[in-house]
Structure formats: C-alpha cells, structure tokens
Residue frames relative to the residue before (quaternion, step in Angstrom):
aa qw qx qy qz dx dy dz
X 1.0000 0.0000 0.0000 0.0000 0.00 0.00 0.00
X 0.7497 0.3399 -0.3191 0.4698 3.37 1.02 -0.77
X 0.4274 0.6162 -0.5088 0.4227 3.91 1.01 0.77
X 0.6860 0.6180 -0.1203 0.3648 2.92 1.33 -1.27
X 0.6086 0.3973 -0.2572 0.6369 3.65 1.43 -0.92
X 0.6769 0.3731 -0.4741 0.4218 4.01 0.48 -0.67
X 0.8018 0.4398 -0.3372 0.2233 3.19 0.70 -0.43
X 0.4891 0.4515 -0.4377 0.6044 3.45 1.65 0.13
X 0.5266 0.6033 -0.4962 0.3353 3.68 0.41 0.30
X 0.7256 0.4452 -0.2286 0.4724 2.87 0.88 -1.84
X 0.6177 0.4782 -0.4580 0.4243 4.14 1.08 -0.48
X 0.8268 0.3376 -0.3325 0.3031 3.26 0.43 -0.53
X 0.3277 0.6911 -0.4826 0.4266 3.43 1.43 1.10
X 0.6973 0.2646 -0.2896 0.5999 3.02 0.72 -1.37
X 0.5070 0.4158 -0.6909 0.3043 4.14 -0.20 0.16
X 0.7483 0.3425 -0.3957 0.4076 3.91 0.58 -0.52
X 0.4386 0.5819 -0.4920 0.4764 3.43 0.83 0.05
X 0.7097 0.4457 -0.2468 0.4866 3.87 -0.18 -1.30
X 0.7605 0.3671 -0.3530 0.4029 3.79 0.76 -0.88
X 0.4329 0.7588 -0.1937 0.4464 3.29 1.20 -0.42
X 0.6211 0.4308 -0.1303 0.6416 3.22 1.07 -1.47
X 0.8200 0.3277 -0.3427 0.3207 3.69 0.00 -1.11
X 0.3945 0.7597 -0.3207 0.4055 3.17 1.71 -0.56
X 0.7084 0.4994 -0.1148 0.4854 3.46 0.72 -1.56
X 0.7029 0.3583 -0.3340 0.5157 3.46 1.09 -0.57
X 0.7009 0.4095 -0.3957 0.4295 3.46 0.13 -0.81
X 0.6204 0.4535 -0.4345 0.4698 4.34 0.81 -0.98
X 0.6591 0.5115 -0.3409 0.4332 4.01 0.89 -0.44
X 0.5100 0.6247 -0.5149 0.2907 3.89 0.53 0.10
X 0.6233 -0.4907 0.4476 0.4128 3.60 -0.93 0.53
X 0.0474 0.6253 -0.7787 -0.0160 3.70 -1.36 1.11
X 0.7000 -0.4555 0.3874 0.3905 3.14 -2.15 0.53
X 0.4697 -0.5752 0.6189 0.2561 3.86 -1.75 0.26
X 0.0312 -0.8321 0.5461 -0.0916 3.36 -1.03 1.56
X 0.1333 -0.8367 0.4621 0.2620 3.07 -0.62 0.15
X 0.2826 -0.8130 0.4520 0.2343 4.07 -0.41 1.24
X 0.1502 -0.8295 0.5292 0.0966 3.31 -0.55 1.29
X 0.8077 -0.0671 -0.0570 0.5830 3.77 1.52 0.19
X 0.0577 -0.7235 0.6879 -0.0004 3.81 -0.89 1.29
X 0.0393 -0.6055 0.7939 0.0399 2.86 -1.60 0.80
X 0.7503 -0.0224 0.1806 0.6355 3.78 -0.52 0.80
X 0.9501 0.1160 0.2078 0.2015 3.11 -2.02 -0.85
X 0.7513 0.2541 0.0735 0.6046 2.96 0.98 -1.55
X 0.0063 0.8022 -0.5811 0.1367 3.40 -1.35 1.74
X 0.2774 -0.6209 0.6829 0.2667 3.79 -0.87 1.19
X 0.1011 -0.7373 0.6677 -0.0156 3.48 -1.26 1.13
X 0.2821 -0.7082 0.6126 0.2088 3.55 -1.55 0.22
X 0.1814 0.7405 -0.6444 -0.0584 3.44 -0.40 0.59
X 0.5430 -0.5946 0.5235 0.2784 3.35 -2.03 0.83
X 0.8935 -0.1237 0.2882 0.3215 3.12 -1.38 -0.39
X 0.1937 0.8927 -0.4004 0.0721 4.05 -0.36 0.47
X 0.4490 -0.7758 0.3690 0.2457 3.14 -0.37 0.88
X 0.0085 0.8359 -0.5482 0.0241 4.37 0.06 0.02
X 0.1569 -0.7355 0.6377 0.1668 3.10 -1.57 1.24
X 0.2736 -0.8656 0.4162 0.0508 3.12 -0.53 1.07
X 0.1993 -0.7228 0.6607 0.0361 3.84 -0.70 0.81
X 0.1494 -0.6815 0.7162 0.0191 3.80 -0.89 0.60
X 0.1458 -0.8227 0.5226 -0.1694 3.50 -0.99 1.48
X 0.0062 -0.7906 0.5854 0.1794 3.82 -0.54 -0.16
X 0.4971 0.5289 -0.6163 0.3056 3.78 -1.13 0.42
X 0.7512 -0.3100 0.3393 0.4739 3.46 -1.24 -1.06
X 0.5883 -0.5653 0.2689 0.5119 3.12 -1.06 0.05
X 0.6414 0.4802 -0.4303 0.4158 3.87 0.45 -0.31
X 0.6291 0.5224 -0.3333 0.4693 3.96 1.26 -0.34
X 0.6730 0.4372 -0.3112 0.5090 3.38 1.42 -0.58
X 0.3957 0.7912 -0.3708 0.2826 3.36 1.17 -0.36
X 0.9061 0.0075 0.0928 0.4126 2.68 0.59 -2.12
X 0.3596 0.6168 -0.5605 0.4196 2.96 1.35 1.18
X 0.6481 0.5216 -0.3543 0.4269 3.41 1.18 -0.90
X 0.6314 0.6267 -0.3598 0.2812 3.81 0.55 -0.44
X 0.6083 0.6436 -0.2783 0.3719 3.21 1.13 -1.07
X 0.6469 0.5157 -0.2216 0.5162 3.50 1.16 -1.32
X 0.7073 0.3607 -0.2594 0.5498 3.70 0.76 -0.83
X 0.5522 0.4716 -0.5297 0.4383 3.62 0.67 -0.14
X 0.6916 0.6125 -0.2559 0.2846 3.76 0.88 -1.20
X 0.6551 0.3955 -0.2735 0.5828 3.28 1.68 -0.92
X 0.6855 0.3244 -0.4894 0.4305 3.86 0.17 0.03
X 0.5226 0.3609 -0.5042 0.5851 4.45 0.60 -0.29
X 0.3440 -0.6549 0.6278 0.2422 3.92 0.04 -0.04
X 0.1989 0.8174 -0.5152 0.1640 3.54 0.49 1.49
X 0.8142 -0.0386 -0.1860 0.5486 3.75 1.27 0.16
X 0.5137 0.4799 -0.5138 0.4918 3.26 0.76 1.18
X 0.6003 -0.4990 0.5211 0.3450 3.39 -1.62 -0.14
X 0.7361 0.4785 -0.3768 0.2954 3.70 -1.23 -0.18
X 0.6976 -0.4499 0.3853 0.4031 4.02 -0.99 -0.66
X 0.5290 -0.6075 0.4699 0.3610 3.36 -1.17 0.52
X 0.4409 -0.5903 0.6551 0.1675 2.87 -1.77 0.73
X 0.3508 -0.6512 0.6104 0.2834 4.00 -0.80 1.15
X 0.6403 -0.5946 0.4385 0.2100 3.42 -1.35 1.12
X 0.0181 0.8268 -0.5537 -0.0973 4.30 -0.89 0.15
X 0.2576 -0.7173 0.6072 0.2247 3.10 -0.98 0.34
X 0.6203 -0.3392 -0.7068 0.0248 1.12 -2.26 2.03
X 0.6238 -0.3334 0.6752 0.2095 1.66 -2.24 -0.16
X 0.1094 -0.7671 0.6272 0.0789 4.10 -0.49 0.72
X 0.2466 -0.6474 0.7170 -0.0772 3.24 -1.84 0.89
X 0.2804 0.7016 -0.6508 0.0743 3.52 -0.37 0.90
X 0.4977 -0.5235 0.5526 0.4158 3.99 -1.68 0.24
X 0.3840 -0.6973 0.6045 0.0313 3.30 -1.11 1.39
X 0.4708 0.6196 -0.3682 0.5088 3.89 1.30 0.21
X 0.7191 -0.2193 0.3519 0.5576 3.43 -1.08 -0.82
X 0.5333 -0.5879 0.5576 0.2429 2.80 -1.95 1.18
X 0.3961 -0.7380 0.5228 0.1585 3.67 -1.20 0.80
X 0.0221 -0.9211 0.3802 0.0807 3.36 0.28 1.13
X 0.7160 -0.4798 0.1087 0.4952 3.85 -0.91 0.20
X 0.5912 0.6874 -0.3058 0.2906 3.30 1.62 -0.41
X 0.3160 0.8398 -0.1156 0.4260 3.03 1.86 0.23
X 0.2359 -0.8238 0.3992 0.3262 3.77 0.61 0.92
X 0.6298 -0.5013 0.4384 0.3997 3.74 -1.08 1.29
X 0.7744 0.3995 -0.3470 0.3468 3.73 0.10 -0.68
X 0.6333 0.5587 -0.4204 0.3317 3.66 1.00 -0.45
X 0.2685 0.7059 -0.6434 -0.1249 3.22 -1.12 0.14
X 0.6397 -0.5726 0.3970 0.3246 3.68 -1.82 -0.26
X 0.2850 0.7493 -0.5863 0.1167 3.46 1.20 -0.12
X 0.8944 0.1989 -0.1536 0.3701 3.61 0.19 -1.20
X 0.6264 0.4622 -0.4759 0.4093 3.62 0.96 0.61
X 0.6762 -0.5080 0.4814 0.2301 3.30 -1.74 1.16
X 0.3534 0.5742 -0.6802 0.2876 3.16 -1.01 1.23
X 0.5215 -0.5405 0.5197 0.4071 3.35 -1.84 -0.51
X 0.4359 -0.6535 0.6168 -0.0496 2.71 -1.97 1.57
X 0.1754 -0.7994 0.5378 0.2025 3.33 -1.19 0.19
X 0.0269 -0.8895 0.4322 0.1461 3.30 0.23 0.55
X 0.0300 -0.8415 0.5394 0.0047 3.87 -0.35 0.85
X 0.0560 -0.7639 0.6232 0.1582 3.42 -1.69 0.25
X 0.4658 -0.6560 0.4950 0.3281 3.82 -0.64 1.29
X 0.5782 -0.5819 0.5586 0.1220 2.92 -1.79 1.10
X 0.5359 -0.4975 0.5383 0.4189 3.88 -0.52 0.45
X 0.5736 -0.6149 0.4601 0.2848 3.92 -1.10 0.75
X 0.5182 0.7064 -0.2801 0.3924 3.65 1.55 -0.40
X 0.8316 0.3627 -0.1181 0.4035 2.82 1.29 -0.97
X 0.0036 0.8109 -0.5516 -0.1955 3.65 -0.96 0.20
X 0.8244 -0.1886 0.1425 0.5143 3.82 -1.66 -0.25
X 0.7793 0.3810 -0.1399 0.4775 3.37 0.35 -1.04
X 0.8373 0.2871 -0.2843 0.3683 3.56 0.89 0.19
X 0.3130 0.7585 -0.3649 0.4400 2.87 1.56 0.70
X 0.5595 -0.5372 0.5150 0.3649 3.78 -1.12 0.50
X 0.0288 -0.7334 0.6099 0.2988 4.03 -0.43 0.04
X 0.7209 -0.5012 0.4315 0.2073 3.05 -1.77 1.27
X 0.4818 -0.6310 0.5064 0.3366 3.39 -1.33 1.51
X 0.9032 0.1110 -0.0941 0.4037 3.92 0.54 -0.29
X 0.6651 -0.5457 0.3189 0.3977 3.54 -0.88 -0.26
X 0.2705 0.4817 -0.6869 0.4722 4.03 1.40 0.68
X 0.9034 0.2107 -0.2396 0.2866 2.98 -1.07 -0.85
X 0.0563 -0.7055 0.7051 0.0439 3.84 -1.30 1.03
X 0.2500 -0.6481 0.6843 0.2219 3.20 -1.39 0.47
X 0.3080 -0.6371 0.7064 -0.0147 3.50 -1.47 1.45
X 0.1668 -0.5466 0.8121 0.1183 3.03 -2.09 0.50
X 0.0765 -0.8162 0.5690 0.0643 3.19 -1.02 1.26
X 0.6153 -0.7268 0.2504 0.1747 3.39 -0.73 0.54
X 0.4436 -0.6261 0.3514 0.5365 3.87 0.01 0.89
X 0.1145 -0.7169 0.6877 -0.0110 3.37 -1.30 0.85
X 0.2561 -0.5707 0.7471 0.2250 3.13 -2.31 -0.18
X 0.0591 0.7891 -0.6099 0.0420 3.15 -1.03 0.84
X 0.3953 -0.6719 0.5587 0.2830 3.65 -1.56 0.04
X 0.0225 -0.6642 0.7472 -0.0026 3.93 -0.68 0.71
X 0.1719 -0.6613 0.7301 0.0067 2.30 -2.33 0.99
X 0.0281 0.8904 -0.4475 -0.0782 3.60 0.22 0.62
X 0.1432 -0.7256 0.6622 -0.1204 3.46 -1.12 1.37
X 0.3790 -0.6472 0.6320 0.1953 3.11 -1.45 0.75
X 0.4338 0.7450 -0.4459 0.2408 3.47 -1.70 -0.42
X 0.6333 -0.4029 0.5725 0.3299 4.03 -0.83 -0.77
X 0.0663 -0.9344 0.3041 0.1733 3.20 -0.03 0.81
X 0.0263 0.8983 -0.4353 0.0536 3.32 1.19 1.14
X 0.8348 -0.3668 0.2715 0.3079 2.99 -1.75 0.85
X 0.7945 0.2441 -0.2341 0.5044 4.05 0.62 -0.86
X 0.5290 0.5334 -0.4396 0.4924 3.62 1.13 -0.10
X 0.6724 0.4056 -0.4108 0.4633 3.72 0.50 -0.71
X 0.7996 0.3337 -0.3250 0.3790 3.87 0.59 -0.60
X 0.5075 0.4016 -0.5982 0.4726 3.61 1.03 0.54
X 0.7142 0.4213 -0.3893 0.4010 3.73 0.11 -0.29
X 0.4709 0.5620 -0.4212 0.5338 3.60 1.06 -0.06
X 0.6838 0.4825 -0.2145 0.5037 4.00 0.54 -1.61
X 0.7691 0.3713 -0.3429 0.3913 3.74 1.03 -0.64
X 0.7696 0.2949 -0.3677 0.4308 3.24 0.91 -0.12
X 0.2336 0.7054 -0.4514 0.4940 3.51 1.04 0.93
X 0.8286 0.3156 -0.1576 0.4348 2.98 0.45 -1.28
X 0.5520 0.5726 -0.3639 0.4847 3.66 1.59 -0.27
X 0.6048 0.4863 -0.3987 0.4886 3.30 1.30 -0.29
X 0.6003 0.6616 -0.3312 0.3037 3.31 0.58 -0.76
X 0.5826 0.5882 -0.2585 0.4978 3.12 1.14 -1.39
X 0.8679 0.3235 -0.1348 0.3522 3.43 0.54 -1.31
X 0.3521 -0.7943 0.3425 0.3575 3.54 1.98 0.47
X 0.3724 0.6245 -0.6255 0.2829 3.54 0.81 1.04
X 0.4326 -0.6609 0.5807 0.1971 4.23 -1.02 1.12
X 0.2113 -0.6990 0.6546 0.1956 3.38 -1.17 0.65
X 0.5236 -0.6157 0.5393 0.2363 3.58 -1.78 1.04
X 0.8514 -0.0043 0.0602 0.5211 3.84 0.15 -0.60
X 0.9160 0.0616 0.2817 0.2790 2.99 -1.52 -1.36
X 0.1264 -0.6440 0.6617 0.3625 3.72 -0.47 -0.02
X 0.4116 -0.5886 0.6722 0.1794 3.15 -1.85 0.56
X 0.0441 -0.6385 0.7477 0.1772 4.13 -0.78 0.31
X 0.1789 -0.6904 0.6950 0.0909 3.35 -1.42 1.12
X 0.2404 -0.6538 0.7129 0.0812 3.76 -1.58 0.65
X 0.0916 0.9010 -0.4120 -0.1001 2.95 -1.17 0.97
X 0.5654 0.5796 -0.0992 0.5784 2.73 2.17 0.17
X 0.3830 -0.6586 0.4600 0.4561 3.93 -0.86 1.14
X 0.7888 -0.3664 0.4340 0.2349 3.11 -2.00 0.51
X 0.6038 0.6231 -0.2229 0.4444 3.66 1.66 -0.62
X 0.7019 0.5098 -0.3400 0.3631 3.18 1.35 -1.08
X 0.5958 -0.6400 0.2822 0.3947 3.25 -1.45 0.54
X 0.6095 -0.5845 0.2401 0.4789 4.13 -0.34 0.04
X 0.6096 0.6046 -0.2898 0.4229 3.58 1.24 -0.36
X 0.5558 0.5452 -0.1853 0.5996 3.08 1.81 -0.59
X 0.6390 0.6201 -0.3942 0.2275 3.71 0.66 -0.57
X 0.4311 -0.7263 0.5085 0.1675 3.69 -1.31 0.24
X 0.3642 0.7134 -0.5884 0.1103 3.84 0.36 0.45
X 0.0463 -0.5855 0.8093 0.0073 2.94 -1.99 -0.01
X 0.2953 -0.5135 0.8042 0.0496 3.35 -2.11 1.08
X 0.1373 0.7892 -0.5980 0.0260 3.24 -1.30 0.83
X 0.1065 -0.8566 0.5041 -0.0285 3.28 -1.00 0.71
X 0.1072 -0.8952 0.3791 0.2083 3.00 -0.32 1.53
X 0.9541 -0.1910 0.1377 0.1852 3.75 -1.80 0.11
X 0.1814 -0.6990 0.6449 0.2502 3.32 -0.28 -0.20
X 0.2245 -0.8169 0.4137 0.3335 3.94 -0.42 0.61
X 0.4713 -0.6808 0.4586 0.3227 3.45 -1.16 0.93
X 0.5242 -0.4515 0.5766 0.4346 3.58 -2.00 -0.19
C-alpha cells in the first residue's frame, strides 16, 4: 500500500510538473504590441499598430467557422503545401463576422456568435515580418492582409469559450461603452489565445471592439 501511495504521489507530481511546462509554453508564444490607453478591471481601450493577418474566410456558426478556418491557416504557417519556411505560431487566434459591420445602434444583448454567416478567421504574423516578406500562400484560402493601426475595447475572460459566455461578455462591455458614449466601428472581434488542450480555468479570451474615431 505504501508503494502504491508513493507512487500515485510521485505521478501526480510530475502531472503538475508537465502542466506547468505546457503552460509556460503555450502563455510564452509571441502576441501583438499594444499600447493600454485605459483599464478599468477586465475591460481595456487599447492601441494597436499596424498588423499583418492570414486570413481564411468560412461560413457556418461561429464554432463551425472556427475550426474549419484553422486547419488551412495552420497549413500555411508549418509550411505544409507551399514552398518556403515556417512561420512560428502567435497567439490568438481572431474571429471576426465577415457580414455587416455591427454598429452601436445595435441592442447590447445581440450578438452573432450563434448565427450562420461568414467569418473571418485570421492569425497575426510574428512582428518580423511584413507583406513582402512573407511566404505567399500555395492557393487562394488563405490571404495575407495589412490591417490598420486601430483603437479598440477588450474584455478578457477566462473559461470555454462557448457561444453564451462570449455574448454575455460582449453585452457587458457594450454596455460600458455606452455609459461612456464611446461609438463602435464594426464587428466585434473574439480573440483565442490558448491550445484547445488547456484546461478552462487557465484560458485567455477576450471580445473586442474596435472605436469609432473621435474629432
């Protein structure tokens, strides 16, 4: 019996050991540079520059567009049917509706998580890299974009990112704009930042939306 307890001890060291480790790898991938121009809690007006994004257009829901759209963008950055060098993975992974922009006039409670439409599904480019030094895609799924320096609002929550969790945190920071009469420009964006492996208590999400510019 006492082989038996040292030895489920000694496994369930190294299970926190190994998580620990993967933990460290996946929280250690390259994310984009922002700059935080106001936090309140949870919720942060950010500046981000310029960024480069491969992009994958999908249709279904969001969790069908999700992961139909990854697979293709996973293929062009391991350099699985094109020519040239990999591209080092980043986090996130972004989700935005590829339909009409969604604008503040929009009741706080709606969102698109669960209605069919097109998605875009994108993954930032390492900061090394621009248009012209990128690998170009073996076909026409995948485009690389330059996006423009923006302002946006994020809310970041942990958890599973399921279809009614993303739209109460979407409705809550809506409504923090509201209060503060700042206008949204488009679409919310849902950002991923964590593998599918990690546990949910551990996760990294956020819903952003970006600005409307002021005078």
């Amino acid at each position: 019996m006492k082989f038996v307890l040292i030895l489920i001890g000694a496994m369930a060291v190294l299970g926190v050991v190994a998580m620990a480790v993967f933990v460290f790898v996946v929280q250690n991938v390259e994310t984009p540079d922002y700059r935080v121009v106001e936090r309140d809690e949870t919720i942060e007006i950010r500046d981000y520059p310029a960024l480069i994004v491969a992009e994958v257009r999908r249709d279904g829901d969001r969790r069908a567009a999700l992961s139909a759209g990854f697979g293709p963008l996973a293929g062009y950055i391991f350099a699985k049917e094109r020519e040239g060098e990999s591209v080092s993975m980043t986090a996130p992974v972004t989700q935005t509706p590829a339909d009409e922009p969604i604008a503040m006039t929009v009741p706080v409670t709606q969102t698109p998580t669960d209605a069919a439409g097109q998605w875009a599904v994108r993954f930032i480019m390492p900061a090394r890299y621009d248009l012209d030094s990128l690998p170009a895609p073996a076909g026409e799924t995948v485009r690389l974009r330059a996006l423009e320096p923006r302002r946006v609002a994020a809310i970041r929550f942990s958890g599973r990112a399921t279809d009614a969790l993303i739209a109460e945190q979407e409705s809550r920071l809506r409504a923090w704009l509201e209060t503060r009469g700042l206008a949204v420009a488009g679409a919310p964006t849902y950002a991923y930042y964590n593998d599918p492996l990690t546990p949910g208590f551990l996760r990294r999400n956020e819903v952003m939306l970006e600005l409307a510019a002021t005078d």
